[in-house]
C-alpha positions, -999 to +999 in steps of 0.1 A: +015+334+196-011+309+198+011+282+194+028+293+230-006+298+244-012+261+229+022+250+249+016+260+279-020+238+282-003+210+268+020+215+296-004+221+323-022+192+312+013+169+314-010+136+298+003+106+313-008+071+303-018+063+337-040+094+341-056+085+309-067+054+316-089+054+342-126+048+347-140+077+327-116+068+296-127+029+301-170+042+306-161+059+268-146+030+255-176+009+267-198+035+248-176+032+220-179-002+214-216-004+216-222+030+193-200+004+169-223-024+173-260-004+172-242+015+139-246-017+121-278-026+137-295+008+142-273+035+123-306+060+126-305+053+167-268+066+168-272+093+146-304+105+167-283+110+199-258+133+184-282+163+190-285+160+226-251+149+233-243+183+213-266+201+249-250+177+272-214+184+262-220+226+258-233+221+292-201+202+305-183+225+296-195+256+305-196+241+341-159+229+333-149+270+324-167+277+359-150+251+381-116+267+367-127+302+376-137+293+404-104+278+415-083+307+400-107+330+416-088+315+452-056+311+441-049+350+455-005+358+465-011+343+498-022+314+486+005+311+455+031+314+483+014+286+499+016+259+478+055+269+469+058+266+504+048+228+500+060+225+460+030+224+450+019+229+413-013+250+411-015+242+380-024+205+390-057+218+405-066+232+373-058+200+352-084+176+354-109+206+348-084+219+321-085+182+305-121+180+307-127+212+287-103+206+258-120+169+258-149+188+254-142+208+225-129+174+206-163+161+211-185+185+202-164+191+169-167+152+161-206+154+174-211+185+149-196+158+121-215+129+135-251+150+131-246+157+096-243+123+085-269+113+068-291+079+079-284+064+045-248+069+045-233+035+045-232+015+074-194+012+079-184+053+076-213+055+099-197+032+127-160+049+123-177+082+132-200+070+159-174+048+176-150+075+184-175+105+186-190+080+211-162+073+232-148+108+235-185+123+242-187+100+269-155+104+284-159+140+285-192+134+309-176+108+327-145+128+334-162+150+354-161+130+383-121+131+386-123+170+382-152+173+414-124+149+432-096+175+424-121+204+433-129+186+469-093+177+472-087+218+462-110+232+491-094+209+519-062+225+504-075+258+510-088+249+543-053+231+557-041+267+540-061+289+567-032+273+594-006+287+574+006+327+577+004+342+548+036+355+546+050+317+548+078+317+521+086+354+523+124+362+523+135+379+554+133+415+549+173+425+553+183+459+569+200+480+539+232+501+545+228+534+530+252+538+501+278+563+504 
């Protein structure tokens, strides 16, 4: 069972390379690289910032769970039949939020590694922890901004919706013959 539950995010979440690699993914790389660099010049400095990133990244995603409920919370019949009307995925809405959250669980599991390394470790297993803890911690904070864009873009949706009946893609209700 899980592993259908699993499916149907990765669906929803349909990764494509060009949706990756945008802004937020290239603000994590940035941070990756440096985390790299300060690991060999200030291993204690990286390894100090994995507490707080732990708070910054629970917070994320708590407001991440609320934006999707928020969103589902609107998506009522009327509004289903809406965006079928248009072929509209309603999932789509839900994806960049989606994304964000299950970004967010990577990072605090690699943060959760990252503050139990020790200062003394050695220099290099410190640097292949920070660099990608680094990267995905910040590219969960910084893909935030593409899910608020999809949640603007979402409530013009639902405003242009208020124009449209509610009963837009209903079938025709068709007199039935009484059987005999």
């Amino acid at each position: 069972m899980a592993s259908r539950i699993n499916r149907h995010l990765w669906r929803a979440l349909d990764f494509r390379l060009s949706e990756l690699l945008r802004a937020d993914f290239g603000t994590g790389a940035a941070f990756g690289v440096a985390a790299l660099i300060l690991s060999f010049s200030h291993p204690d400095a990286v390894l100090r910032a994995a507490p707080g990133a732990i708070g910054v990244v629970g917070v994320i995603v708590g407001a991440v769970i609320a934006g999707i409920s928020f969103q589902a919370a609107f998506m009522d019949q009327a509004f289903l039949r809406k965006l079928r009307a248009i072929q509209s995925e309603p999932v789509y809405y839900l994806a960049p939020f989606l994304f964000t959250a299950v970004l967010g669980v990577i990072s605090m599991l690699a943060l959760i590694v990252m503050s139990a390394v020790s200062p003394q470790a050695p220099e290099t297993l410190i640097a292949l922890i920070s660099a990608p803890t680094t990267l995905l911690t910040t590219w969960t904070i910084a893909s935030l901004i593409p899910g608020l864009s999809t949640l603007v873009q979402f409530v013009g949706l639902k405003m242009d919706a208020l124009d449209v009946p509610d009963d837009v893609a209903l079938p025709e209700a068709q007199p039935q013959l009484p059987q005999q």
